[in-house]
GURO-688827 format. One record per atom (N, C-alpha, C): residue in one letter; x, y, z. Coordinates in steps of 0.2 Angstrom, whole numbers, plus 5000, padded with zeros to 4 digits. Example, Ala and Ser with C-alpha at 12.3 -4.5 7.8 and 13.67 -1.06 7.14 Angstrom:
BEGIN
A506649725039/A506249785039/A506649845039/S506449895035/S506849955036/S506450005039/
***
This chain:
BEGIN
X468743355188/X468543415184/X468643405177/X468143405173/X467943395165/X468543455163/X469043445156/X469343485154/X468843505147/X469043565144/X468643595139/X469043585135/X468843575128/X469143525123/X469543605119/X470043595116/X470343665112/X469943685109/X469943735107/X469343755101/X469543745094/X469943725091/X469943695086/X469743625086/X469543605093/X469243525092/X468643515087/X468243565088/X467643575085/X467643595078/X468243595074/X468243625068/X468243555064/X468343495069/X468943425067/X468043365063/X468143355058/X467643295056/X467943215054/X467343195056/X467643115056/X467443095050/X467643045044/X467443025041/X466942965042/X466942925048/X466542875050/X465942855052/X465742965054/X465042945055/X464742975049/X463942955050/X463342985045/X463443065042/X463443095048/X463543165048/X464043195049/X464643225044/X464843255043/X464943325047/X465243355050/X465243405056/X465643475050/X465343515049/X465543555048/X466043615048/X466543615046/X466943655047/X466743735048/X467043765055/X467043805058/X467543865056/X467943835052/X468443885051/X468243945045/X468644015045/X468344035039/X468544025032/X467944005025/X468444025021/X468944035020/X469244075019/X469744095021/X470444055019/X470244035027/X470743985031/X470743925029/X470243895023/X470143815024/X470843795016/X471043755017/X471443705012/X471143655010/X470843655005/X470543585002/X470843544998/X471043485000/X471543424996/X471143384994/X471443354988/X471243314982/X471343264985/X471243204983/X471343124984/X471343084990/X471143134995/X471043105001/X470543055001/X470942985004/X470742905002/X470642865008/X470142875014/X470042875020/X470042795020/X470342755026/X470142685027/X469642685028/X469542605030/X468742575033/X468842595040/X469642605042/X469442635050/X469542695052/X469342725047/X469442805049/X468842825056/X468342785057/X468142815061/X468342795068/X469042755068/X469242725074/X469742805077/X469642845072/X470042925074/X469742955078/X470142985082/X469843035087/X469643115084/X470443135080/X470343185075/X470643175069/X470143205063/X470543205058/X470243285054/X470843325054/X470443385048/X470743395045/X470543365038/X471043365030/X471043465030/X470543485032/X470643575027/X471043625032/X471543595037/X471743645040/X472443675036/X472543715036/X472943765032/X473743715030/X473943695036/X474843695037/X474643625034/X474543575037/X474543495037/X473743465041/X473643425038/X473143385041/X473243385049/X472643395053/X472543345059/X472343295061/X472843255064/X472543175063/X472843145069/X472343105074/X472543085079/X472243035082/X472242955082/X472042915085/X471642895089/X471942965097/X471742965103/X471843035106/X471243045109/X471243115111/X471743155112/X471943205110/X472743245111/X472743245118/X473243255122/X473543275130/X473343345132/X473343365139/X473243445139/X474043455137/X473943545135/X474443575132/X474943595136/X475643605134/X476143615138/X476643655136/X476943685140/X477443725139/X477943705135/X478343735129/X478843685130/X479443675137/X479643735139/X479943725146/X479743675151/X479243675149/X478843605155/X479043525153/X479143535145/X479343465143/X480043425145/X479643345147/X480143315151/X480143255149/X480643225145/X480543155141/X481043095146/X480343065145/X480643005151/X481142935144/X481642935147/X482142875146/X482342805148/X482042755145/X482342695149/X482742635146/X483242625148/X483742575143/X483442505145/X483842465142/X483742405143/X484142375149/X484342395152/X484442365161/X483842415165/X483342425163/X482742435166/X482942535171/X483442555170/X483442615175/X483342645170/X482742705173/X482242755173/X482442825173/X482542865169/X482742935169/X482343005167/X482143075171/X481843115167/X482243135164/X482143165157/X482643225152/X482243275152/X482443345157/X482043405156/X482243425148/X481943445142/X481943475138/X482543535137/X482543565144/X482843635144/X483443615146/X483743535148/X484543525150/X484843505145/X484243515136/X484743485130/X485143575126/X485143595130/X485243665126/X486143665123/X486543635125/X487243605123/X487043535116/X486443515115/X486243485110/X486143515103/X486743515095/X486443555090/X485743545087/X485643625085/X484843635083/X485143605075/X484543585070/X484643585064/X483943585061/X483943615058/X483243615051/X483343575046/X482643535044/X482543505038/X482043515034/X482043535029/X481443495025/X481243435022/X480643415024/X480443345022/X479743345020/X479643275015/X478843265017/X478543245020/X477943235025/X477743195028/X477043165026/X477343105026/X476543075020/X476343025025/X475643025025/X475042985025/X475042935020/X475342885020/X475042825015/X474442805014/X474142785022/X473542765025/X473042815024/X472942885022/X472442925020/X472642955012/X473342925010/X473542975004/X473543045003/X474043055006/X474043115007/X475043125009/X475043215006/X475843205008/X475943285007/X476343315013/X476443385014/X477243395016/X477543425012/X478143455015/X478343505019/X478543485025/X478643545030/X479343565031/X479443625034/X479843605038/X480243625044/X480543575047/X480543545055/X481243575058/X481143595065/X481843615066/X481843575075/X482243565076/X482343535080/X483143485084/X483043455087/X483743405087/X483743345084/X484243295083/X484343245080/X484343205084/X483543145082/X483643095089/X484443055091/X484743045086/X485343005088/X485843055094/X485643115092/X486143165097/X485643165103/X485043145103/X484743155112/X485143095112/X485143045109/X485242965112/X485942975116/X486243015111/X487043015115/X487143055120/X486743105119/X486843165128/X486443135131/X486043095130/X485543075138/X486042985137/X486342955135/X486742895135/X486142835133/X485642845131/X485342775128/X485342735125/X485642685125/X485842635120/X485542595120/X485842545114/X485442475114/X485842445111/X485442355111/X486042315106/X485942345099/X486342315094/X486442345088/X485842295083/X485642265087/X485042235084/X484142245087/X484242315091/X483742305095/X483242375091/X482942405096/X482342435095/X482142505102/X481842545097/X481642595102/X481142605102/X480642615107/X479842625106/X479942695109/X479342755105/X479242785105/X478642815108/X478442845116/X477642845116/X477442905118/X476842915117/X476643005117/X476243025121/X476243075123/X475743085132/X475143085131/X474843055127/X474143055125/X474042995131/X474442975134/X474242905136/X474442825132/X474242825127/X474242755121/X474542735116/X474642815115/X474942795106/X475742765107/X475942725104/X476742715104/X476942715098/X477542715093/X477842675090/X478642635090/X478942605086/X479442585086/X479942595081/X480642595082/X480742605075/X481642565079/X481942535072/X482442515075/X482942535075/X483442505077/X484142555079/X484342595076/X484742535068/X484842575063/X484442645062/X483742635060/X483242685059/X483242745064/X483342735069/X483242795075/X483942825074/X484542815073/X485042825070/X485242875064/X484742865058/X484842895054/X484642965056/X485043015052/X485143095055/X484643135053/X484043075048/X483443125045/X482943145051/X483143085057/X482443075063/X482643125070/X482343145067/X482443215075/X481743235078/X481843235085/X481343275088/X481243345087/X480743365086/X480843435084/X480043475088/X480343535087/X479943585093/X479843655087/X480143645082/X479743705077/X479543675072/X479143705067/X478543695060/X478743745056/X478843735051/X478843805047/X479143845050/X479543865054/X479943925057/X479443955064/X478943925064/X478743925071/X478743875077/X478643885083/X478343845089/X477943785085/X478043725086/X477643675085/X476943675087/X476243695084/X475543695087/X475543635091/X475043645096/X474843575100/X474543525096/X474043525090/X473843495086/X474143455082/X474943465081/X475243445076/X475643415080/X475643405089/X475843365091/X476443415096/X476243475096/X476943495100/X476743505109/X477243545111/X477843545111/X478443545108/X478343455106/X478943415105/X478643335101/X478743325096/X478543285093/X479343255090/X479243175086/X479343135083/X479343145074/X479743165071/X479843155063/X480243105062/X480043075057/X480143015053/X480343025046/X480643055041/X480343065035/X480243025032/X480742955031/X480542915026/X480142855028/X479842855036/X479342815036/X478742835035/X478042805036/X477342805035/X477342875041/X476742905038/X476742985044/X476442945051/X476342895052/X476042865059/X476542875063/X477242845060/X477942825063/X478142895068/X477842955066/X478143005068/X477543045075/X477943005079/X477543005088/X477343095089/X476543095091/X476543155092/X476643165100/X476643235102/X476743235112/X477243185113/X477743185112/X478243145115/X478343125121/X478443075126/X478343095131/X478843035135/X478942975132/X479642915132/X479942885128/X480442865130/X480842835123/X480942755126/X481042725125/X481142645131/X481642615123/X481942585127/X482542545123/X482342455122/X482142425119/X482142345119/X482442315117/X482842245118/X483142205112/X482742155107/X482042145108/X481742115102/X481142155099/X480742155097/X480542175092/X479742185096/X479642245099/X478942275103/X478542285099/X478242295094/X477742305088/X477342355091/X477442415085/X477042465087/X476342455086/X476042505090/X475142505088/X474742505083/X475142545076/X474442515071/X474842435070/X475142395069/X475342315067/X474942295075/X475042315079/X474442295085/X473942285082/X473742335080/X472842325080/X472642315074/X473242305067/X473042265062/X472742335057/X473042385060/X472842435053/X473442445048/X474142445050/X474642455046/X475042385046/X475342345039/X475742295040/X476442315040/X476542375039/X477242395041/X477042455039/X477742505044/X477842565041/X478242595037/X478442565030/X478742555027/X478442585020/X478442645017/X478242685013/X478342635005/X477842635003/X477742614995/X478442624990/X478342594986/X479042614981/X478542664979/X478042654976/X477542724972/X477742774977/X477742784982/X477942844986/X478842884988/X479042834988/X479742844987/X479942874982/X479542834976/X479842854969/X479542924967/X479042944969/X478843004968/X478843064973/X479043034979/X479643104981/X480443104983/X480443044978/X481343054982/X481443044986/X481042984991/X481242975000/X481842924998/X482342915000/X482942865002/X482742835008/X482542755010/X482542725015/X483242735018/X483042725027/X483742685029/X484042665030/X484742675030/X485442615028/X485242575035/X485242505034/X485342465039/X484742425038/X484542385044/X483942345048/X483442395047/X482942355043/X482242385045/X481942365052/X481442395057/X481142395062/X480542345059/X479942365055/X479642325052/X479542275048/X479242255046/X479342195039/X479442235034/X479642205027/X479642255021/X479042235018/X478742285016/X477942265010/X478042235008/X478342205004/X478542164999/X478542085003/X478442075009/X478542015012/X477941995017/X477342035017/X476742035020/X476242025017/
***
Protein backbone atom coordinates (compact mmCIF):
# COMPACT_ATOMS: atom_id res chain seq x y z
CA UNK A 1 0.00 0.00 0.00
CA UNK A 2 1.36 3.44 -1.46
CA UNK A 3 1.27 6.13 1.59
CA UNK A 4 0.09 9.72 0.62
CA UNK A 5 2.62 12.16 1.12
CA UNK A 6 1.56 14.99 3.99
CA UNK A 7 0.27 17.90 2.44
CA UNK A 8 2.57 20.20 3.15
CA UNK A 9 4.90 17.89 1.00
CA UNK A 10 3.69 19.74 -1.91
CA UNK A 11 4.22 23.28 -0.81
CA UNK A 12 8.19 21.89 -0.43
CA UNK A 13 10.71 23.11 -3.71
CA UNK A 14 13.93 21.91 -4.67
CA UNK A 15 16.57 24.16 -5.66
CA UNK A 16 18.07 21.50 -8.12
CA UNK A 17 15.73 21.18 -10.64
CA UNK A 18 14.93 23.49 -13.70
CA UNK A 19 11.52 24.12 -12.47
CA UNK A 20 10.91 25.54 -9.38
CA UNK A 21 7.51 24.17 -7.82
CA UNK A 22 5.45 26.80 -6.53
CA UNK A 23 4.56 27.42 -3.22
CA UNK A 24 1.00 26.41 -2.21
CA UNK A 25 0.87 28.21 0.95
CA UNK A 26 -1.15 31.47 1.28
CA UNK A 27 0.55 34.77 1.26
CA UNK A 28 0.02 35.20 4.19
CA UNK A 29 1.68 32.51 5.71
CA UNK A 30 4.91 32.56 3.55
CA UNK A 31 8.38 34.04 5.26
CA UNK A 32 10.84 35.08 2.83
CA UNK A 33 14.54 34.90 3.94
CA UNK A 34 17.34 36.76 2.66
CA UNK A 35 20.75 35.12 1.71
CA UNK A 36 19.74 31.76 1.26
CA UNK A 37 23.05 30.17 -0.32
CA UNK A 38 22.11 26.79 -1.66
CA UNK A 39 25.06 24.02 -2.46
CA UNK A 40 25.87 22.33 -5.52
CA UNK A 41 24.02 19.48 -3.76
CA UNK A 42 21.03 20.80 -2.86
CA UNK A 43 19.29 18.84 -5.21
CA UNK A 44 20.50 15.59 -3.54
CA UNK A 45 17.42 16.97 -0.97
CA UNK A 46 14.31 15.33 -0.54
CA UNK A 47 12.75 18.64 1.16
CA UNK A 48 13.71 21.85 1.43
CA UNK A 49 11.18 24.97 2.04
CA UNK A 50 12.96 28.19 2.89
CA UNK A 51 9.36 30.29 3.28
CA UNK A 52 7.78 28.21 5.84
CA UNK A 53 6.75 30.47 8.79
CA UNK A 54 8.66 28.84 11.97
CA UNK A 55 12.04 27.53 10.52
CA UNK A 56 13.03 26.19 7.12
CA UNK A 57 12.08 22.49 5.95
CA UNK A 58 14.90 20.67 5.21
CA UNK A 59 15.50 17.03 4.93
CA UNK A 60 17.82 14.59 3.11
CA UNK A 61 15.57 11.65 2.94
CA UNK A 62 11.87 11.33 2.77
CA UNK A 63 10.40 12.11 6.39
CA UNK A 64 8.99 8.65 8.28
CA UNK A 65 5.16 8.20 8.67
CA UNK A 66 3.96 10.38 11.58
CA UNK A 67 3.73 9.30 15.07
CA UNK A 68 2.37 9.73 18.22
CA UNK A 69 4.48 10.99 20.70
CA UNK A 70 3.07 8.33 23.11
CA UNK A 71 4.05 5.71 20.39
CA UNK A 72 7.76 7.06 20.57
CA UNK A 73 10.34 4.36 21.49
CA UNK A 74 13.90 5.06 21.21
CA UNK A 75 16.05 2.13 20.86
CA UNK A 76 19.60 2.01 22.95
CA UNK A 77 22.76 0.07 22.47
CA UNK A 78 26.03 0.29 24.50
CA UNK A 79 29.11 -0.83 23.61
CA UNK A 80 28.80 -4.49 24.81
CA UNK A 81 26.32 -4.77 21.98
CA UNK A 82 22.97 -5.30 24.40
CA UNK A 83 19.86 -3.83 22.84
CA UNK A 84 17.14 -1.78 24.74
CA UNK A 85 13.61 -0.15 23.79
CA UNK A 86 13.15 3.36 25.72
CA UNK A 87 9.24 3.86 25.55
CA UNK A 88 9.20 7.67 25.59
CA UNK A 89 6.47 7.63 28.26
CA UNK A 90 8.85 5.67 30.96
CA UNK A 91 11.09 9.04 31.06
CA UNK A 92 8.40 10.98 32.91
CA UNK A 93 10.67 10.96 36.44
CA UNK A 94 13.25 12.73 33.61
CA UNK A 95 13.54 16.79 34.20
CA UNK A 96 11.72 18.91 31.42
CA UNK A 97 13.89 22.02 30.61
CA UNK A 98 13.44 24.95 27.95
CA UNK A 99 16.00 26.63 25.94
CA UNK A 100 16.48 29.17 23.61
CA UNK A 101 19.00 28.72 20.81
CA UNK A 102 19.90 29.24 17.38
CA UNK A 103 19.68 26.87 14.87
CA UNK A 104 21.92 27.52 11.97
CA UNK A 105 22.25 26.08 8.58
CA UNK A 106 25.87 26.87 7.71
CA UNK A 107 25.45 24.70 4.58
CA UNK A 108 22.41 26.84 3.21
CA UNK A 109 23.21 30.15 5.46
CA UNK A 110 20.67 30.52 7.10
CA UNK A 111 19.96 30.69 11.19
CA UNK A 112 16.72 30.85 13.27
CA UNK A 113 16.29 30.91 16.97
CA UNK A 114 13.76 28.88 18.49
CA UNK A 115 12.85 27.60 21.31
CA UNK A 116 13.07 23.87 22.39
CA UNK A 117 11.72 22.20 25.39
CA UNK A 118 12.41 18.97 26.10
CA UNK A 119 15.01 16.55 28.14
CA UNK A 120 18.57 16.73 28.39
CA UNK A 121 20.41 14.14 26.30
CA UNK A 122 23.05 13.57 29.27
CA UNK A 123 19.85 12.90 31.68
CA UNK A 124 18.37 10.18 28.96
CA UNK A 125 21.89 8.66 28.99
CA UNK A 126 21.78 8.43 32.83
CA UNK A 127 18.13 7.01 33.22
CA UNK A 128 18.38 4.58 30.51
CA UNK A 129 22.33 3.75 31.79
CA UNK A 130 24.18 4.38 28.35
CA UNK A 131 27.57 4.90 28.53
CA UNK A 132 30.70 4.97 26.84
CA UNK A 133 34.49 5.31 27.02
CA UNK A 134 35.43 8.71 27.81
CA UNK A 135 36.92 8.83 24.47
CA UNK A 136 34.28 7.46 22.44
CA UNK A 137 31.07 8.42 20.47
CA UNK A 138 27.42 8.38 20.02
CA UNK A 139 25.63 7.97 16.80
CA UNK A 140 22.50 9.44 16.54
CA UNK A 141 19.81 7.84 13.87
CA UNK A 142 16.42 8.78 12.70
CA UNK A 143 13.47 6.76 11.57
CA UNK A 144 13.64 7.89 8.29
CA UNK A 145 15.50 4.87 7.88
CA UNK A 146 19.38 6.65 6.80
CA UNK A 147 20.08 9.71 8.15
CA UNK A 148 22.51 9.38 11.26
CA UNK A 149 24.82 11.55 12.97
CA UNK A 150 27.56 11.55 15.66
CA UNK A 151 28.66 13.49 18.17
CA UNK A 152 31.23 12.78 20.96
CA UNK A 153 31.06 12.08 24.52
CA UNK A 154 32.13 15.20 25.81
CA UNK A 155 29.71 16.87 23.09
CA UNK A 156 26.59 14.66 24.01
CA UNK A 157 27.28 15.60 27.42
CA UNK A 158 26.98 19.15 27.29
CA UNK A 159 23.62 20.38 29.00
CA UNK A 160 22.82 22.62 25.72
CA UNK A 161 21.90 18.91 23.66
CA UNK A 162 18.68 17.68 24.56
CA UNK A 163 15.95 15.71 22.86
CA UNK A 164 13.12 17.81 22.69
CA UNK A 165 9.29 17.25 21.86
CA UNK A 166 8.24 20.96 21.92
CA UNK A 167 8.93 24.12 19.36
CA UNK A 168 8.05 27.46 20.42
CA UNK A 169 5.86 26.26 23.33
CA UNK A 170 4.21 23.70 21.08
CA UNK A 171 4.17 19.90 20.11
CA UNK A 172 7.17 19.47 17.79
CA UNK A 173 5.59 19.48 13.97
CA UNK A 174 6.41 16.26 12.03
CA UNK A 175 8.26 18.44 9.57
CA UNK A 176 10.65 19.72 11.87
CA UNK A 177 11.31 16.30 12.84
CA UNK A 178 8.92 15.40 15.61
CA UNK A 179 7.60 13.68 17.80
CA UNK A 180 11.16 13.86 19.24
CA UNK A 181 13.99 15.25 17.65
CA UNK A 182 17.89 15.91 18.29
CA UNK A 183 19.11 19.67 19.03
CA UNK A 184 22.50 20.52 18.92
CA UNK A 185 22.84 24.25 19.29
CA UNK A 186 26.48 24.93 18.90
CA UNK A 187 26.93 22.34 16.11
CA UNK A 188 26.02 22.79 12.28
CA UNK A 189 21.97 22.37 12.15
CA UNK A 190 22.69 18.70 10.31
CA UNK A 191 24.04 17.53 13.80
CA UNK A 192 20.52 17.86 15.19
CA UNK A 193 18.84 14.31 14.16
CA UNK A 194 15.28 14.60 13.04
CA UNK A 195 12.56 11.46 14.15
CA UNK A 196 14.81 10.18 16.63
CA UNK A 197 14.66 6.71 16.59
CA UNK A 198 18.46 5.17 18.27
CA UNK A 199 21.22 6.09 20.02
CA UNK A 200 24.23 3.38 19.58
CA UNK A 201 27.37 4.03 21.79
CA UNK A 202 31.05 3.43 19.78
CA UNK A 203 34.51 3.61 21.11
CA UNK A 204 36.10 4.87 17.65
CA UNK A 205 34.96 7.33 15.63
CA UNK A 206 31.79 6.20 13.24
CA UNK A 207 31.63 9.28 10.96
CA UNK A 208 28.43 10.70 10.43
CA UNK A 209 26.57 10.98 7.02
CA UNK A 210 27.17 14.21 5.50
CA UNK A 211 31.55 13.49 6.01
CA UNK A 212 30.29 10.03 4.45
CA UNK A 213 29.10 11.48 1.40
CA UNK A 214 31.64 14.31 1.43
CA UNK A 215 29.07 17.19 1.84
CA UNK A 216 30.22 18.54 5.22
CA UNK A 217 34.15 18.40 6.53
CA UNK A 218 32.93 18.82 9.98
CA UNK A 219 30.19 19.84 11.97
CA UNK A 220 31.80 22.41 13.58
CA UNK A 221 30.30 25.99 13.06
CA UNK A 222 32.57 28.85 11.46
CA UNK A 223 34.25 31.28 14.00
CA UNK A 224 32.03 33.97 11.63
CA UNK A 225 29.00 32.15 13.04
CA UNK A 226 30.07 31.74 16.57
CA UNK A 227 31.10 35.22 16.66
CA UNK A 228 27.98 36.51 15.37
CA UNK A 229 25.69 34.70 17.74
CA UNK A 230 27.40 34.12 20.62
CA UNK A 231 27.46 30.13 20.32
CA UNK A 232 30.31 28.78 22.95
CA UNK A 233 31.64 25.40 21.56
CA UNK A 234 32.01 22.40 23.81
CA UNK A 235 34.31 21.96 26.79
CA UNK A 236 36.17 18.80 25.92
CA UNK A 237 36.86 16.40 22.71
CA UNK A 238 35.48 17.57 19.61
CA UNK A 239 33.58 14.45 17.58
CA UNK A 240 34.65 15.92 14.23
CA UNK A 241 37.79 17.57 12.87
CA UNK A 242 38.16 21.26 13.52
CA UNK A 243 37.77 23.53 10.35
CA UNK A 244 40.83 24.91 10.86
CA UNK A 245 42.46 21.36 10.07
CA UNK A 246 40.59 20.17 6.90
Amino acid sequence: MTSQPAPWISRLFSFGSKARTASTRPASERRIREGIRPPKFADKFALLDFEAPVAPVISMFAPPPELMLGDVTIGIRGEDLKYADIPWSTLSAVPRVSMKAPMVCQIFNWNEEIEWSGIRLADFLEATGLQVHDLGYFVIHSRDGQYFETLSRDEALDPRVMLVNQMNGLPLPHEYGGPVRLVVPFLQGYKSVKWVARIHAYRHDPIGIKRLLGQSKSGALGRAWLDKLGIVPAEGRAGDPAPDRV
